[in-house]
C-alpha atoms as a printed R data frame, in Angstrom:
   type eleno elety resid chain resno       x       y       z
1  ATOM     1    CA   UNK     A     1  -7.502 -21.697  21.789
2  ATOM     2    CA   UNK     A     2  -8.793 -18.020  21.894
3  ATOM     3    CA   UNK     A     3 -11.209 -17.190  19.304
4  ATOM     4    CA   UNK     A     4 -10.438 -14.376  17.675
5  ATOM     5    CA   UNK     A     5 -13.042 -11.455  16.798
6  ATOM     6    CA   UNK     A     6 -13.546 -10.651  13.130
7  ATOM     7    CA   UNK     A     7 -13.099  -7.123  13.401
8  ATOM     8    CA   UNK     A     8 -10.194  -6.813  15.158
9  ATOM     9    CA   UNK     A     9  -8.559  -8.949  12.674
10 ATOM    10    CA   UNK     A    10  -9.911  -6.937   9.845
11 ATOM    11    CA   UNK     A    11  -8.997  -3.754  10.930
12 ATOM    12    CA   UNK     A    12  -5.185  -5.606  11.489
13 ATOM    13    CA   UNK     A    13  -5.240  -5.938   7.421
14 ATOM    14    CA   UNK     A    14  -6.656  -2.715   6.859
15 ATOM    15    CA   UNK     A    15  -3.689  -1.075   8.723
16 ATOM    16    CA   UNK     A    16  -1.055  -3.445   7.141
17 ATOM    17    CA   UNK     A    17  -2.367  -2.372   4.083
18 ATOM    18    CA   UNK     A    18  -1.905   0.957   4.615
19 ATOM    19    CA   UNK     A    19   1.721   0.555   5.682
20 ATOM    20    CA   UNK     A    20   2.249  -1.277   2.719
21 ATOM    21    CA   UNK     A    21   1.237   1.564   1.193
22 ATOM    22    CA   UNK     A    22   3.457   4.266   2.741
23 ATOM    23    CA   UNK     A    23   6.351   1.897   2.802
24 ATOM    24    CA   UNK     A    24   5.755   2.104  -1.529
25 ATOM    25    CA   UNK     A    25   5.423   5.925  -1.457
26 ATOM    26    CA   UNK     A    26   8.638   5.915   0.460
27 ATOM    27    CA   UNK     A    27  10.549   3.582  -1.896
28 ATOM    28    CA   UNK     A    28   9.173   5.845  -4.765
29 ATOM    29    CA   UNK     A    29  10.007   9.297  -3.398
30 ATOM    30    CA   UNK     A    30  14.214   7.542  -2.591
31 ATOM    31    CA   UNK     A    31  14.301   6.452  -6.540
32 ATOM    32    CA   UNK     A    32  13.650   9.698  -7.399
33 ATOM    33    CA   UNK     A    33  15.830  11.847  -4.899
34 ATOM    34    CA   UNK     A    34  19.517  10.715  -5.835
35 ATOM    35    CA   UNK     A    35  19.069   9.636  -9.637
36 ATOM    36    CA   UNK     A    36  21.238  10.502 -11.844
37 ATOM    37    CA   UNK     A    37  20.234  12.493 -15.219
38 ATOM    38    CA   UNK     A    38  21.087   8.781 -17.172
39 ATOM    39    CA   UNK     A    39  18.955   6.425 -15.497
40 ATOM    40    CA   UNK     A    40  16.304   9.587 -14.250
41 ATOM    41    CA   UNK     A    41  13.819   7.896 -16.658
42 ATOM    42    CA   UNK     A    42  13.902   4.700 -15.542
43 ATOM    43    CA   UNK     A    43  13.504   5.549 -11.907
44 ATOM    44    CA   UNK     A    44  11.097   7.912 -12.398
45 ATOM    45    CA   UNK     A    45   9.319   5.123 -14.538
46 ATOM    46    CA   UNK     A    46   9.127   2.715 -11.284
47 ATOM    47    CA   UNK     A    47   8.423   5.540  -9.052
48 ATOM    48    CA   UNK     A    48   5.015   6.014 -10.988
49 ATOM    49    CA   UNK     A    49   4.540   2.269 -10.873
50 ATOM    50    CA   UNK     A    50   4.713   2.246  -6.938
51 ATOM    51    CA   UNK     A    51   2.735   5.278  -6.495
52 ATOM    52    CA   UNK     A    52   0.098   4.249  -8.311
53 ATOM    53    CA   UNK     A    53   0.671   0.654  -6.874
54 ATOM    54    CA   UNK     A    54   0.169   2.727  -3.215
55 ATOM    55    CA   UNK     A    55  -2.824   4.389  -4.032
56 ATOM    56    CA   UNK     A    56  -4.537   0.611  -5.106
57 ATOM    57    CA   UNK     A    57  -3.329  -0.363  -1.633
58 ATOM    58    CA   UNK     A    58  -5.030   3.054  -0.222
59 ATOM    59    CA   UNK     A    59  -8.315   1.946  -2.181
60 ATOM    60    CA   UNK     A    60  -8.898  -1.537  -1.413
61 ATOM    61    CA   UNK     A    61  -7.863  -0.984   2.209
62 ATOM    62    CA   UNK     A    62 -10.786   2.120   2.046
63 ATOM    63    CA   UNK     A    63 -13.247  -0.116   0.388
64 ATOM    64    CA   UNK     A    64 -14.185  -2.645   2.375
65 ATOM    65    CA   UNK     A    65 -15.065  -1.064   6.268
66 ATOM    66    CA   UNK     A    66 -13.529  -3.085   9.180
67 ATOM    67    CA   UNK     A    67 -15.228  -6.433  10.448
68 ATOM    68    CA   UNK     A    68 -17.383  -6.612   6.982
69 ATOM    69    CA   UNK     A    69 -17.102  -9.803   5.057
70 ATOM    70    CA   UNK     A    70 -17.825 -10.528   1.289
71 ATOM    71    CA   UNK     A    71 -20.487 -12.764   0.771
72 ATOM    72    CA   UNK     A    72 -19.071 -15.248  -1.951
């Protein structure tokens, strides 16, 4: 079996992450687009929650540089 190099696989996350992200920024921005004035509040209610769940995503994935590892 191939080892596989630290870095490389910590940069992988760090990019999943951030399409996680966009992927949430997307789903927020199509709640938003065709709601109806009824249910505008509730949408716009779970389009904060994702937005602000994106920007979490943004963070953590901006915290930690590629190929560094916690020390527990």
């Amino acid at each position: 079996m191939v080892p596989y190099d630290t870095a490389s696989f910590a940069a992988g996350q760090n990019c999943g992450t951030r399409i996680a992200s966009c992927l949430a920024r997307l789903a927020a921005s199509e709640l938003v687009q065709d709601a109806r004035w009824w249910n505008r509040r509730r949408r716009g209610a779970m389009a904060r929650a994702l937005f602000a769940y994106s920007e979490e995503l943004e963070n953590d994935a901006d915290s930690e540089p590629a190929g560094q590892e916690e020390d527990s």
